[in-house]
C-alpha positions in Angstrom: 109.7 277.1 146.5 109.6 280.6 146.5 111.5 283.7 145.0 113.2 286.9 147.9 113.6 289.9 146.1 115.8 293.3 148.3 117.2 296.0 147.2 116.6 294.2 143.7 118.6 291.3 144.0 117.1 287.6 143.6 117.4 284.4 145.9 115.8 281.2 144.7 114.5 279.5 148.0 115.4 277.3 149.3 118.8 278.5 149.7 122.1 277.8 151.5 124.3 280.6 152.7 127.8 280.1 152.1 129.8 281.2 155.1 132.0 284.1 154.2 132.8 285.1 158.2 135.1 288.2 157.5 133.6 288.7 154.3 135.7 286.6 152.1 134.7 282.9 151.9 137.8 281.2 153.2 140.1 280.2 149.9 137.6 281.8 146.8 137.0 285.1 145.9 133.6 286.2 144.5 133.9 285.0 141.1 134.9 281.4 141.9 131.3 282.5 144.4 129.6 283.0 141.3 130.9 280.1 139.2 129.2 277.7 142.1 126.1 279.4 141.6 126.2 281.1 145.0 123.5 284.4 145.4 123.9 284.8 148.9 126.5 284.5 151.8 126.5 285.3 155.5 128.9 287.4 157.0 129.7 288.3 160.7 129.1 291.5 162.0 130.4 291.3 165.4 134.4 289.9 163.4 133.7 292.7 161.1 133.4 295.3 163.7 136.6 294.2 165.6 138.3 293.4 162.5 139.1 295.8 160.4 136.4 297.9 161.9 133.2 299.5 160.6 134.6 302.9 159.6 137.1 301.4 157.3 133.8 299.4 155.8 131.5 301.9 155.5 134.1 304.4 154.0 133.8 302.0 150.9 129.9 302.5 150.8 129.9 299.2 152.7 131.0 295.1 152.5 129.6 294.8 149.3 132.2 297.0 148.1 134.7 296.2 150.6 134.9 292.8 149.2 134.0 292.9 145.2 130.1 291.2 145.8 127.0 292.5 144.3 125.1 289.6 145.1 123.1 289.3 148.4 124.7 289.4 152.1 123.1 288.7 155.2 124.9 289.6 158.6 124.8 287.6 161.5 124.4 289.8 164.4 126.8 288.3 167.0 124.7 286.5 169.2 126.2 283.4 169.1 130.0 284.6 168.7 129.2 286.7 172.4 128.4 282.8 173.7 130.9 281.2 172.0 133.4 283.5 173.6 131.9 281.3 177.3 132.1 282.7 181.1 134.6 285.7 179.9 131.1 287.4 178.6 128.9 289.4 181.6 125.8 289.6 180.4 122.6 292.0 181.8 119.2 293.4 181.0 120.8 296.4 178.7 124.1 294.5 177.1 126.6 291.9 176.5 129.9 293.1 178.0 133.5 291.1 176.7 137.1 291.5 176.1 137.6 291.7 172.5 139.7 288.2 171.5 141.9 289.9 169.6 143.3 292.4 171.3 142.0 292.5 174.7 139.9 295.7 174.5 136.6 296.1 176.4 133.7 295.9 174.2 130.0 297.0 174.8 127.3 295.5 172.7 123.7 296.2 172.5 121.1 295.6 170.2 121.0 299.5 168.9 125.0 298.9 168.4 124.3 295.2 166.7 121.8 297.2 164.6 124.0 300.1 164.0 127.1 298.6 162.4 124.9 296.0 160.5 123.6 299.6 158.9 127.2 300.5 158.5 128.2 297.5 156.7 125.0 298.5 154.3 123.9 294.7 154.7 121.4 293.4 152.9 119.5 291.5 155.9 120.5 292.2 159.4 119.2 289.6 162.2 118.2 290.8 165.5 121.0 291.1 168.6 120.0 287.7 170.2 121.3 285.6 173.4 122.1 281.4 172.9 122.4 279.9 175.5 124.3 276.6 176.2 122.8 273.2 175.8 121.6 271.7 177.9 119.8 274.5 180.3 117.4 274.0 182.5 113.8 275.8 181.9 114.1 278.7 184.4 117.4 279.6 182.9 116.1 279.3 179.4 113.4 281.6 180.1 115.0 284.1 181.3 117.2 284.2 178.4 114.5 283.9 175.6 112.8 286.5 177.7 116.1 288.9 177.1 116.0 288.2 173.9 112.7 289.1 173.2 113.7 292.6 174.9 116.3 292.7 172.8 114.3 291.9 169.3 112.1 294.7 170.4 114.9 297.1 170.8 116.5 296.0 167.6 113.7 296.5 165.3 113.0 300.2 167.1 116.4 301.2 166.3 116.4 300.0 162.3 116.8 303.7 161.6 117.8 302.9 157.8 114.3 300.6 157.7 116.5 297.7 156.7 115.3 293.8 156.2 115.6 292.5 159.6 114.9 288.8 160.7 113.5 288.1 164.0 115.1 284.8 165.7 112.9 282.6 167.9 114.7 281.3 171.0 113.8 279.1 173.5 115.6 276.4 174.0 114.5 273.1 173.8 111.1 273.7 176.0 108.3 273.6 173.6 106.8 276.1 175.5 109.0 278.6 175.4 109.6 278.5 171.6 106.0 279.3 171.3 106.3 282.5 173.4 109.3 283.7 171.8 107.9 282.7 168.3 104.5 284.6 169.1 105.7 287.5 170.5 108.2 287.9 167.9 105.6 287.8 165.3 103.4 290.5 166.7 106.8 292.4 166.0 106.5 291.8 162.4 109.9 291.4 161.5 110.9 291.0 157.6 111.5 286.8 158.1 112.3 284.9 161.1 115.1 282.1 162.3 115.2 279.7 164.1 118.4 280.2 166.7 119.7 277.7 169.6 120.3 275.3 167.4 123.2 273.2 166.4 124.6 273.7 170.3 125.0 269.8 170.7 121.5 269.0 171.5 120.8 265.4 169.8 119.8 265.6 166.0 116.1 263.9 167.0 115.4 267.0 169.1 116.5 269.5 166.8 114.6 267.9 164.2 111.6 268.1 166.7 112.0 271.7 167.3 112.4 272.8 163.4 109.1 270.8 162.7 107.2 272.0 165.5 108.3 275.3 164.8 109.3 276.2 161.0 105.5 275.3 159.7 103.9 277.7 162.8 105.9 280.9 161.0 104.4 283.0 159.0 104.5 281.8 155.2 104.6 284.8 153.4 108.2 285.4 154.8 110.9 283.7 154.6 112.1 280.9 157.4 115.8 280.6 158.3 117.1 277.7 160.5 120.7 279.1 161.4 123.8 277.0 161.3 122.8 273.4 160.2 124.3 272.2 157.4 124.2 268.2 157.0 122.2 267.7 153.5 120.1 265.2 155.3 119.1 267.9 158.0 118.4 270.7 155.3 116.4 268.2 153.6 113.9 267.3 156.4 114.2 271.3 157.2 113.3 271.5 153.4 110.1 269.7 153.8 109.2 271.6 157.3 109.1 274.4 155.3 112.0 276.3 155.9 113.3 278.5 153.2 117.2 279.3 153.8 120.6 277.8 155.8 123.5 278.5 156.9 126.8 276.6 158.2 130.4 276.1 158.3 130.1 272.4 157.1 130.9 272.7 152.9 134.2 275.1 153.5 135.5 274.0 156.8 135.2 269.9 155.9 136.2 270.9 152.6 139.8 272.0 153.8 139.8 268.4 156.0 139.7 266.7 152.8 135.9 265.7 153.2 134.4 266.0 149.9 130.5 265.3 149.1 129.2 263.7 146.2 126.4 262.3 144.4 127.8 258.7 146.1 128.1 260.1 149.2 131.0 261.6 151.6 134.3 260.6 150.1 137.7 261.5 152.3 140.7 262.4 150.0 142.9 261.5 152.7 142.1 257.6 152.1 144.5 255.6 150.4 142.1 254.2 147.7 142.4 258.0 146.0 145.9 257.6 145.3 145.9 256.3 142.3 142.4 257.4 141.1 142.5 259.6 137.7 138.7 260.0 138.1 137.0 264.0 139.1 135.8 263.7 142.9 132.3 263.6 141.2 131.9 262.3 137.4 128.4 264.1 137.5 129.2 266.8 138.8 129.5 270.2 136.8 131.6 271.9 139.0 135.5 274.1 137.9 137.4 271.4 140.1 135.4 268.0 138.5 135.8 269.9 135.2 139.7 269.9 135.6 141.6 268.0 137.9 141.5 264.3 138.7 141.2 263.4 142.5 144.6 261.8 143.2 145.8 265.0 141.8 143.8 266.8 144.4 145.2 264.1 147.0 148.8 264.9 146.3 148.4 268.4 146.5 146.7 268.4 150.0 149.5 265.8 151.4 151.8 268.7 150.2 149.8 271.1 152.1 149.5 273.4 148.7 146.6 275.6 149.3 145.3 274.9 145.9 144.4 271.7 147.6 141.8 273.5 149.9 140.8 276.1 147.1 139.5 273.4 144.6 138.2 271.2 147.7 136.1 274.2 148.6 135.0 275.1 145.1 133.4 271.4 144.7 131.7 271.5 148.0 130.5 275.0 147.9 128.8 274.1 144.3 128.0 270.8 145.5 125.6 272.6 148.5 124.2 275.0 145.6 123.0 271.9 142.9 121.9 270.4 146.1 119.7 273.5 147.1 118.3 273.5 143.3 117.3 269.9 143.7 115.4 270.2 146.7 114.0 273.2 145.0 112.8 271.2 141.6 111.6 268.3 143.9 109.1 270.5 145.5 108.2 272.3 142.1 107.4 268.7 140.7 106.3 267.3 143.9 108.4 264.9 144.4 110.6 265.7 147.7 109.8 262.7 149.6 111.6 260.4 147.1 114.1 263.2 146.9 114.5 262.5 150.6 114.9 258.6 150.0 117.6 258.5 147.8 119.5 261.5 149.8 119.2 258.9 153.0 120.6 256.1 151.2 124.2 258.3 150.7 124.1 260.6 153.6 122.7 258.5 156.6 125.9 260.2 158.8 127.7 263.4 158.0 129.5 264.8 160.6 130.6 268.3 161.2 134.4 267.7 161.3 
């Protein structure tokens, strides 16, 4: 349990990242943000740049003002978006070369460009341009990847010309051995903190459990750890207790608008039949806007309707469920009790999945 103080704004740790891609988080604006609690969100620099560009941006004095947040933002680099985009990307020694999926323009990136419009955006923490690779991959192929992206770290932190907090990101794969290169060499580039990437690429849960406990503890402690893009509470709590200090992932918002809603009980699915009639909040303990207000068969008939109220209040109760979860964890280690924590959050999440 620690405290991450930049450019004088405060994160409790551990923390979760809500995901606000284009910097808005899909269906809130930034004081529903700040009515669940939320210090932090993670936007995408690699959307931003193609949409609506960094000029526009960085004529505001950056996404902070763009958007109305005053509150901490950390950009994702665009590493993983470049693999998501599959075989359409050519990628060599010097930079990731695509067609933009949105309007079909060529696009260039390297790590000095990564760096540069993360600058733009006046970010509060930038991560390094990275490659992921596809799971699974066999060990010469991962090498040569994590070996690119440790060029690429290198060339990331050289061209921080603002001196901005920037994260390292150990790749690697799944090979143990390889992990440990690319986590050693990355700390003898003392970075700001450091994340764990490759993750959350379909590999089995065991294995990425493997690599975050093998890995998180071996980081440095006096700065702060970062698995990227795992978000079931059951995998943030064992994270939790590897050491790892801050999240991020899609799972609260995008499950949110499915209609899956978590609780103190457990998951519950608004779309079941047993909510029709139910006058009760989604969460009697829960202190959130939406459990404050509106019953749960309310919140049923508005998302057969397809009213986007439906999806608004659904994501308010998940997004402030994820923060109280974040400040449990945190007062479980304070008072030393995380493992039992960790027992009662198995009995009501033994299976979330990322729908």
């Amino acid at each position: 349990a620690a405290e991450l103080t930049i450019n004088g704004k405060h994160l409790e740790t551990p923390a979760f990242m809500t995901i606000g891609t284009y910097g808005s988080v899909k269906t809130l604006d930034t004081s529903d943000l700040k009515e669940c609690n939320v210090n932090i969100i993670l936007s995408n620099a690699f959307h931003l740049m193609l949409r609506p560009g960094t000029d526009l941006i960085q004529s505001y004095g950056g996404l902070h003002e763009f958007m109305n947040w005053d509150k901490l933002i950390l950009t994702d680099s665009g590493g993983y978006q470049v693999f998501s985009l599959g075989q359409d990307v050519k990628v060599n020694n010097n930079a990731a070369e695509f067609r933009s999926p949105f309007n079909g323009e060529k696009v260039i990136m390297t790590p000095e460009k990564s760096i540069d419009v993360q600058s733009k955006l006046n970010t509060d923490i930038m991560m390094i341009f990275d490659e992921c690779i596809k799971y699974p991959s066999d060990i010469s192929e991962t090498e040569k990847s994590m070996e690119l992206s440790l060029n690429w770290a290198e060339r990331s932190k050289k061209s921080n010309y603002l001196n901005k907090t920037l994260f390292g990101i150990v790749q690697g794969g799944m090979f143990p051995s390889l992990r440990e290169k690319s986590r050693e060499e990355l700390v003898k580039m003392n970075f700001d903190g450091y994340a764990l990437g490759g993750l959350s690429v379909g590999e089995p849960t065991e294995l990425m459990h493997e690599i975050i406990d093998e890995n998180a503890p071996k980081l440095p402690h006096d700065k702060p750890r970062y698995v990227m893009g795992i978000g079931k509470p059951l995998d943030i709590a064992y994270a939790v207790r590897s050491g790892v200090d801050m999240f991020d992932c899609v799972i609260p918002t995008r499950n949110a608008r499915n209609g899956q809603l978590f609780t103190s009980e457990g998951i519950k699915r608004i779309r079941n039949s047993k909510y029709q009639n139910d006058k009760s909040p989604i969460d009697s303990k829960c202190g959130c806007f939406t459990c404050q207000n509106y019953s749960i068969s309310y919140i049923k008939h508005l998302d057969r309707c397809n009213e986007m109220l439906a999806a608004r209040l659904m994501t308010i109760h998940n997004v402030y469920f994820y923060q109280n979860l974040m400040a449990e964890l945190r007062n479980a280690i304070i008072q030393s009790s995380l493992d039992e924590f960790i027992r009662r959050l198995e009995n009501d999440y033994k299976e979330v999945k990322n729908d």
